[in-house]
PLY file of the C-alpha trace (Angstrom):
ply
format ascii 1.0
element vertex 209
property float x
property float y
property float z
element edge 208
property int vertex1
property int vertex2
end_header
-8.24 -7.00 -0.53
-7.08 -10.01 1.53
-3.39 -9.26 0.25
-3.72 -5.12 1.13
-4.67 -6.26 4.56
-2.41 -8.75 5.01
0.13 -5.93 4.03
-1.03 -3.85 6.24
-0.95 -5.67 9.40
2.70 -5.87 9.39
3.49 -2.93 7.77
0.48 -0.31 8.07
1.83 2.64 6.42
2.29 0.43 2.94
2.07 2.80 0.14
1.30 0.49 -2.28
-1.66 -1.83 0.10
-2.81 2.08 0.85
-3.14 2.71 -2.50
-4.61 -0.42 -3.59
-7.51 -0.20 -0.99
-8.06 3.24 -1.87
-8.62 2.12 -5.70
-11.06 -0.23 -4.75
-13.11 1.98 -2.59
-13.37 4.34 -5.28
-14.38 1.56 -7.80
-17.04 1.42 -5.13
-18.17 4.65 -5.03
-18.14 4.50 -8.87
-20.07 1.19 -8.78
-22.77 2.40 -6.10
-23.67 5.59 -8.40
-23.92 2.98 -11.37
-26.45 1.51 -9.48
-28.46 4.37 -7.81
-28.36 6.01 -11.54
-30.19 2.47 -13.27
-32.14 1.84 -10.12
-30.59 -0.76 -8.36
-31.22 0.50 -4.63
-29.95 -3.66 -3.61
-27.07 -3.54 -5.50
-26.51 0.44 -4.78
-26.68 -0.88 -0.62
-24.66 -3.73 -1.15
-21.23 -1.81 -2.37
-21.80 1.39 0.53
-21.69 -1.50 2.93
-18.69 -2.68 1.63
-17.06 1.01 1.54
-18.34 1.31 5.21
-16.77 -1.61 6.08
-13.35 -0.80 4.39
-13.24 2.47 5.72
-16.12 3.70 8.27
-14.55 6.90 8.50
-14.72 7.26 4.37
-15.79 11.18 3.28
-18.12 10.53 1.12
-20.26 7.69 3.38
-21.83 10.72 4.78
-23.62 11.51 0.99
-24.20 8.00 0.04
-26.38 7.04 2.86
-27.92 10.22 2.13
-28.67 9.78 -1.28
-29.18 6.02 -0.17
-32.05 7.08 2.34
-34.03 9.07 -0.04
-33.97 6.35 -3.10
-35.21 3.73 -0.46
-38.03 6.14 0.21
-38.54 6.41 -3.81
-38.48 2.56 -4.28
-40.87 2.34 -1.55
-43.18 4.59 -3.10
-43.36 3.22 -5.78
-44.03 -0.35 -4.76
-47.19 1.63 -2.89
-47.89 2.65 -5.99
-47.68 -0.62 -7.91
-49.95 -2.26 -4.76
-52.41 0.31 -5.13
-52.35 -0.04 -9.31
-53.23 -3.64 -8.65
-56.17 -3.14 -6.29
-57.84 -0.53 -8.55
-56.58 2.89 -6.46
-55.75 4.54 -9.39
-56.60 8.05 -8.23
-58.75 7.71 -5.75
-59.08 7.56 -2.70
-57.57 10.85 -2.65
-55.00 10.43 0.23
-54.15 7.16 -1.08
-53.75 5.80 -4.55
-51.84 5.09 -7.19
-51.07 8.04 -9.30
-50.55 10.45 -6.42
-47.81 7.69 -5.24
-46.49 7.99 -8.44
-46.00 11.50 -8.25
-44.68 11.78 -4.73
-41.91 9.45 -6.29
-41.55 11.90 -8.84
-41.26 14.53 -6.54
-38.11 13.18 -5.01
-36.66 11.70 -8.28
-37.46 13.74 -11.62
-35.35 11.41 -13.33
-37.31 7.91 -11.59
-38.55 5.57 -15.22
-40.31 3.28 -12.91
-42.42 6.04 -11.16
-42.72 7.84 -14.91
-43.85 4.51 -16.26
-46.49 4.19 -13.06
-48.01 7.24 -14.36
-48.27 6.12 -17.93
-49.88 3.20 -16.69
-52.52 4.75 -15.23
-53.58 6.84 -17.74
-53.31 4.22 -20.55
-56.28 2.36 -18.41
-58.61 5.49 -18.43
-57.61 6.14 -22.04
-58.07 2.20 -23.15
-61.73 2.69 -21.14
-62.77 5.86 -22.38
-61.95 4.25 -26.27
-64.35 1.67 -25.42
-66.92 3.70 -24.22
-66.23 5.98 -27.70
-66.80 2.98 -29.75
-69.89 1.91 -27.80
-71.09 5.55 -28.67
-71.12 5.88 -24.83
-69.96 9.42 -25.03
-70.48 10.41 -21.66
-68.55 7.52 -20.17
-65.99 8.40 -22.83
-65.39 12.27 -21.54
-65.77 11.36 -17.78
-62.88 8.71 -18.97
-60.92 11.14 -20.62
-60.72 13.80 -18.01
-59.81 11.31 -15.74
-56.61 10.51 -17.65
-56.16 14.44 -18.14
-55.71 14.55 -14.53
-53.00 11.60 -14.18
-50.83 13.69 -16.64
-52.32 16.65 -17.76
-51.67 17.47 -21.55
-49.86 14.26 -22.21
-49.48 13.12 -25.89
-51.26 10.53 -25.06
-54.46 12.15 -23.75
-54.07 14.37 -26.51
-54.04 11.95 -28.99
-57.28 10.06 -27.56
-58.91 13.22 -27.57
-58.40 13.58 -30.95
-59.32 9.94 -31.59
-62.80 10.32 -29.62
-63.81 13.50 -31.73
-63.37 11.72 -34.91
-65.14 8.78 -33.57
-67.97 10.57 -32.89
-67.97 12.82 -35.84
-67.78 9.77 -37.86
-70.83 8.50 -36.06
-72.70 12.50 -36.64
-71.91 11.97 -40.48
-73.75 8.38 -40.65
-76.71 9.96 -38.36
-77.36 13.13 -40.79
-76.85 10.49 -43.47
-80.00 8.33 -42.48
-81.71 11.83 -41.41
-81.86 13.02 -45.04
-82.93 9.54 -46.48
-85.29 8.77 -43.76
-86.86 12.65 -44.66
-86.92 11.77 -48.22
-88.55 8.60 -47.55
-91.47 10.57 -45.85
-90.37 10.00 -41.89
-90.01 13.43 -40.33
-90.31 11.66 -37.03
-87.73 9.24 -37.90
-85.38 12.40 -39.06
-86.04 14.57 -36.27
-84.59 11.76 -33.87
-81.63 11.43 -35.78
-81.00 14.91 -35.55
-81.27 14.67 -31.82
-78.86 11.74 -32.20
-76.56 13.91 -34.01
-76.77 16.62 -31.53
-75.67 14.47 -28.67
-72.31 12.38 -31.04
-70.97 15.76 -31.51
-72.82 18.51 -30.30
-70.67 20.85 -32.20
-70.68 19.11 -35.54
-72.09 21.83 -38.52
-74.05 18.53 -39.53
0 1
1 2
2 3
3 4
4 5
5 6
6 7
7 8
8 9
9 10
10 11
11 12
12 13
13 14
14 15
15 16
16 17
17 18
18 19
19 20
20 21
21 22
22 23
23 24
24 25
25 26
26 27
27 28
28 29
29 30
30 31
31 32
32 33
33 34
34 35
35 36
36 37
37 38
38 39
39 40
40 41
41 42
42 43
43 44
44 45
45 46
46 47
47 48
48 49
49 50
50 51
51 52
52 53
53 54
54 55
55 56
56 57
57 58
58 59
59 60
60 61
61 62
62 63
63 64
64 65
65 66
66 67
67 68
68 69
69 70
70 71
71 72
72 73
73 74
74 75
75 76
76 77
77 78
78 79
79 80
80 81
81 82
82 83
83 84
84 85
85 86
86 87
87 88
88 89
89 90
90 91
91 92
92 93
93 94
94 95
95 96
96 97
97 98
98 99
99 100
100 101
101 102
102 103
103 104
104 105
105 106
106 107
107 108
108 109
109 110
110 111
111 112
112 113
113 114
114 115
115 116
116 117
117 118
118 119
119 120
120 121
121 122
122 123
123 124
124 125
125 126
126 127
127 128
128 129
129 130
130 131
131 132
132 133
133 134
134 135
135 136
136 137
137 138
138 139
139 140
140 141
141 142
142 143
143 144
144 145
145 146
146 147
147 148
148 149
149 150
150 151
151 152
152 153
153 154
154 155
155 156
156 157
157 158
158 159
159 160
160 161
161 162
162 163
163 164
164 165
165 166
166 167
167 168
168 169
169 170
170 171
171 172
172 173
173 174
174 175
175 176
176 177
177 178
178 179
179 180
180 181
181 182
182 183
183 184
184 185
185 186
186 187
187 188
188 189
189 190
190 191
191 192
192 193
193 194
194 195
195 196
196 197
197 198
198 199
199 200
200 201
201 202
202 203
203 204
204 205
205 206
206 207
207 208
């Protein structure tokens, strides 16, 4: 660069300094699209300065700072998102917590990993709770759990999966119950049975057991 210009201030219609500095503003442009694409807003900045100050008047600054401006915005919602993750906003309040920040990134960048992985986050704590609560035969806590992570991302595979998880947990836990109903009726204790029928009827209210 130091040569081009050095060219140029002697001889400013060069072909070859012209030429040069045009091939490394374009390795610029190239370099700051490498950047936006994996994320790196710093690095992104950093090279559309440099273009800015090769050539202020470059065509394309006009897009960059454009494109520029609204992944700042993303990064900064999702560092909201990340400080509200860490203090336990994970969707509520409603005007201001974590998965909504999440989304609002999303909203601006389908393509965004970090915000996508925000979201995943999120659930994966109401899903990691709600298995707990399963395996405590809390089922309750377990469903008030799960529909919470249905509405961080509704459908997921994930949610879907500890659905699917949760019902056999607790039709595992229906089988044991009409299991110690029938011996504890055989033994004589109707009283005995008749709870564990009631016991059944709340582990899976469905169950044919």
């Amino acid at each position: 660069l130091a040569l081009y210009r050095g060219i140029l201030v002697t001889d400013p219609g060069n072909a070859a300094a012209l030429g040069g500095i045009d091939a490394l503003i374009a390795s610029l442009h190239a370099r700051v699209e490498a950047a936006i694409a994996r994320g790196d807003i710093v690095d992104a900045q950093r090279d559309a300065d440099r273009i800015a100050l090769l050539r202020s008047d470059d065509s394309g600054l006009p897009a960059l700072k454009k494109v520029l401006d609204q992944a700042w915005h993303v990064a900064g919602l999702i560092e909201r998102g990340q400080r509200l993750e860490l203090a336990g906003a994970l969707i509520e309040p409603r005007a201001a917590n974590a998965a909504a920040a999440y989304r609002q990134a999303l909203a601006l960048a389908p393509t965004s990993a970090a915000a996508e992985a925000g979201l995943e986050r999120v659930e994966g704590m109401f899903i990691a709770r709600a298995m707990t609560e399963a395996n405590a035969a809390r089922y309750p806590q377990a469903e008030r759990l799960l529909a919470q992570a249905a509405s961080v991302r509704p459908d997921s595979k994930a949610w879907m999966d500890a659905r699917m998880r949760v019902a056999a947990i607790r039709e595992r836990h229906a089988s044991l119950l009409a299991t110690q109903a029938i011996a504890a009726a055989a033994s004589g204790d109707p009283d005995r049975a008749a709870r564990l029928l009631h016991e059944i009827e709340r582990a899976a209210p469905k169950s044919p057991l």
